[in-house]
NUKOL-305266 format. One record per residue (C-alpha): chain; residue number from 1; x, y, z. Coordinates in nm, 4 decimals. Layout:
ATOM|roba|bagu|X|Y|Z
ATOM|A|NUM|X|Y|Z
...
//
This chain:
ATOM|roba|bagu|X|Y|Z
ATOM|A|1|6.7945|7.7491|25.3118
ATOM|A|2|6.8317|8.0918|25.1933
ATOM|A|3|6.6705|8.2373|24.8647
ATOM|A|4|7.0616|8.2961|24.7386
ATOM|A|5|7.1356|7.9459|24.7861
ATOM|A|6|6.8261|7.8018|24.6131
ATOM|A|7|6.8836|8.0358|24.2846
ATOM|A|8|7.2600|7.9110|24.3495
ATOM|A|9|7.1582|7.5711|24.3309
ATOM|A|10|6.8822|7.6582|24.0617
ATOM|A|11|6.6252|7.4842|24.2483
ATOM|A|12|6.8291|7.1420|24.2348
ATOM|A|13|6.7131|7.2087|23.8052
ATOM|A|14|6.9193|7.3089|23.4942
ATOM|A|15|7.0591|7.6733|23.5186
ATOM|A|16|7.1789|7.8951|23.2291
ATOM|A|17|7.3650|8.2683|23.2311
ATOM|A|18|7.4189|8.5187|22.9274
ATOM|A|19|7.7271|8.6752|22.8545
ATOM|A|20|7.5568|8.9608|23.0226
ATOM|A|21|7.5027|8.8147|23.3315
ATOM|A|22|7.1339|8.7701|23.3470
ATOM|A|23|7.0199|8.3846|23.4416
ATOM|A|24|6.7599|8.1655|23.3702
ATOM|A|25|6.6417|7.8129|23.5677
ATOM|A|26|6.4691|7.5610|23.4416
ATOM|A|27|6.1504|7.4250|23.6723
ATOM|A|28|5.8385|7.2366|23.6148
ATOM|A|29|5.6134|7.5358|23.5969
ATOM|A|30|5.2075|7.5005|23.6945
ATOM|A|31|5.1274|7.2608|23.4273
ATOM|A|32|5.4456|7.0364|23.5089
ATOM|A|33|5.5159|7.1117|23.1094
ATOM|A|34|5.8242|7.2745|23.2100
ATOM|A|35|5.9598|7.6259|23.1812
ATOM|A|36|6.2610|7.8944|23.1620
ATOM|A|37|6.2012|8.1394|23.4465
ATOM|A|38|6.4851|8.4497|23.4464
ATOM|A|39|6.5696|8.4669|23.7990
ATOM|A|40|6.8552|8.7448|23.7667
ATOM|A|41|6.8189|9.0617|23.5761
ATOM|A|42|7.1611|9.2634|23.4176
ATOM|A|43|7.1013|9.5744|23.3529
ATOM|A|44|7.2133|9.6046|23.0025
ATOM|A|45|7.0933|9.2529|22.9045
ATOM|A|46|6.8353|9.2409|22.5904
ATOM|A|47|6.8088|8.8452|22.5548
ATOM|A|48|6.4557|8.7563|22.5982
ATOM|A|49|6.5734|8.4111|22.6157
ATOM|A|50|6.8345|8.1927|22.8114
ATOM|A|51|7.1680|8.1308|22.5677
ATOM|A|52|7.1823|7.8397|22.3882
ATOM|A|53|7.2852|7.5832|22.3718
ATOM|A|54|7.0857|7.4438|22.6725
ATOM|A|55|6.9710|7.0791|22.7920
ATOM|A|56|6.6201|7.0840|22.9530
ATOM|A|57|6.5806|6.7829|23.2356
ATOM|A|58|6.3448|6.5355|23.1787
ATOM|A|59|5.9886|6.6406|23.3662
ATOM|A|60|5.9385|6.3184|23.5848
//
């Protein structure tokens, strides 16, 4: 699988986008706490943070 398709799919986890176009996925992170990671940069985005409202998955 390509590295398009598995931001596409957001690594099979919750996946957000700004009115500007930048995006954010949700994944378990190193501690398995669970984390935003921005994935896709716009170039005139300013959010430090995915949009809201957003659901987080349950860490299993």
């Amino acid at each position: 699988m390509s590295n398009s398709n598995l931001i596409k799919e957001g690594h099979g986890l919750t996946d957000v986008s700004c009115e500007h176009g930048s995006r954010w996925i949700w994944w378990p992170g190193p501690d398995r706490k669970g984390k935003w990671e921005q994935v896709v940069w716009a170039c005139d985005c300013d959010c430090s943070d995915p949009p809201r409202p957003f659901k987080k998955p349950q860490i299993k």
